[in-house]
C-alpha positions in Angstrom: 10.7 -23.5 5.0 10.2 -19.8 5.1 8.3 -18.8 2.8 8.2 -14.8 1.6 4.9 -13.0 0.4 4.8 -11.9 -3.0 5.8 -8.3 -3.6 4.0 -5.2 -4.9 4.0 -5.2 -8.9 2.0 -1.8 -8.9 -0.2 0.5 -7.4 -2.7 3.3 -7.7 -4.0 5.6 -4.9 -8.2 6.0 -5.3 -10.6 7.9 -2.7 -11.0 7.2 0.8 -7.2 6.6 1.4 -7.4 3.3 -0.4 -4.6 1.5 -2.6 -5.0 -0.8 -5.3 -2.4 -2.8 -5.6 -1.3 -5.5 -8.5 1.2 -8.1 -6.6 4.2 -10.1 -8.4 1.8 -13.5 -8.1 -0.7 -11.9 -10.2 -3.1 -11.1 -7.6 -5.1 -7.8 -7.4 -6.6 -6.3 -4.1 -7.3 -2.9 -2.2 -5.6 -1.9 1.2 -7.0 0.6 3.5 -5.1 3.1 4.4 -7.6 5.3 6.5 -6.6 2.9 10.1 -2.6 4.2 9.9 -3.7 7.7 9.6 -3.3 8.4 13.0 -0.2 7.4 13.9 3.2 9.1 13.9 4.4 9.6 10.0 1.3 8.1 8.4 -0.1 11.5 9.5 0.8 12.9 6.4 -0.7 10.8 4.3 -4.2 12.8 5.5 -3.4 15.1 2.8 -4.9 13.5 -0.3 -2.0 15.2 -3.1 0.5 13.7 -1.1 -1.7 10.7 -0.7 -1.8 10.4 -4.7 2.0 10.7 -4.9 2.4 6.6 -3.9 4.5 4.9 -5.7 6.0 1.3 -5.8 9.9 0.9 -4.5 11.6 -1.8 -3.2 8.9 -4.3 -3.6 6.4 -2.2 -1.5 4.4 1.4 -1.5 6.0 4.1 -0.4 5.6 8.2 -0.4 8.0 10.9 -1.0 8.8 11.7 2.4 9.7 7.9 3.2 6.4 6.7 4.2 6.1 3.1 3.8 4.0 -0.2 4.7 5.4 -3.9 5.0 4.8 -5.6 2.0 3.1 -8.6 3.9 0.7 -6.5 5.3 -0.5 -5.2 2.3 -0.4 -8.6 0.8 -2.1 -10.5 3.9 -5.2 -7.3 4.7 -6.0 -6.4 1.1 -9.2 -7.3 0.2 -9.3 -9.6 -3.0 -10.9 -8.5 -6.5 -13.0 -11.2 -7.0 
């Protein structure tokens, strides 16, 4: 059975291009942004007021200009509050 990762509930942007992120299970945890910087549309993300302007849509983060990350990935590579 195929099983789906739970979604993004919410999220807040905080320094160093880092997202804290509240998922549908109840889980809490922090992706790093700072490693998709380089690439293609992430670029944008550099600047940190468009950085701040995350939001939550569609069950994942995602910017203004379209800008968005798997929700699995996010679920699978954040890093726990303990």
């Amino acid at each position: 059975m195929n099983r789906m990762n739970p979604r993004v509930k919410s999220v807040q942007s905080e320094p160093n291009y880092r997202l804290r992120i509240v998922f549908t299970d109840g889980q809490c945890g922090v992706f790093d942004c700072s490693p998709l910087l380089d690439f293609g549309v992430f670029r944008e993300l550099r600047e940190p007021g468009y950085f701040r302007k995350v939001t939550v849509s569609n069950g994942t983060v995602s910017w203004p200009n379209e800008q968005d990350i798997c929700p699995d990935t996010l679920y699978e590579e954040s890093v726990r509050d303990r």
